[in-house]
Steps between C-alpha positions, in 0.01 A plus 500: 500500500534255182556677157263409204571517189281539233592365106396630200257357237571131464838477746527212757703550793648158590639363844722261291466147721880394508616122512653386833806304404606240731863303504451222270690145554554237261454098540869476581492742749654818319380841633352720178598868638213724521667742250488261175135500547459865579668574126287211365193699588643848417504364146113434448301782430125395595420615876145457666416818705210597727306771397583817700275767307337568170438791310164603338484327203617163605244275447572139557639497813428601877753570821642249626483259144801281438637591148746325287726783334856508298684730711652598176186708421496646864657843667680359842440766792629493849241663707517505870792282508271227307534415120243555274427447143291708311306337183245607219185278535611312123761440589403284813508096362224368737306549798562193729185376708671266732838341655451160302465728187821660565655168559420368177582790296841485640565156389354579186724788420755324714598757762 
């Protein structure tokens, strides 16, 4: 039987969507490890995350939204062995309505 939580007033819980990072090799053939690009993107601090469940008084935004957050304004949970980030609604950036919109807010903000 799956657990739900419930948030309070206008918290978010967010399934944070995590950036696959793939060996990297240059035009002369040099192997970029894995871990330089790991720290590279423990350094930023704006995270798209899915939209897990809402409390009562969130307003603009439904299950299973895409939400541009700074995890710096965000309580990280484990829960189930899965990590979670918990977020007041004004705190959320933007509600993201498609892939290509996540694409280009990433090169705009250059993530």
């Amino acid at each position: 039987m799956e657990t739900v939580y419930s948030m309070f007033g206008d918290r978010v819980l967010l399934e944070k969507i995590e950036e696959k990072v793939e060996e990297k090799k240059t035009e002369g053939g040099i192997v970029i490890p894995n871990q330089i690009e790991e720290k590279k993107l423990k350094s930023k601090q704006l995270f798209f995350g899915v939209v897990i469940q809402k409390g009562w008084d969130v307003l603009h935004l439904s299950i299973n939204d895409i939400a541009l957050f700074n995890i710096m304004n965000a309580q990280q949970v484990e829960l189930n062995g899965k990590m979670y980030c918990i977020v007041e609604e004004k705190n959320i950036l933007a509600r993201v309505e498609s892939e290509e919109e996540i694409q280009r807010i990433m090169k705009a903000i250059n993530i």
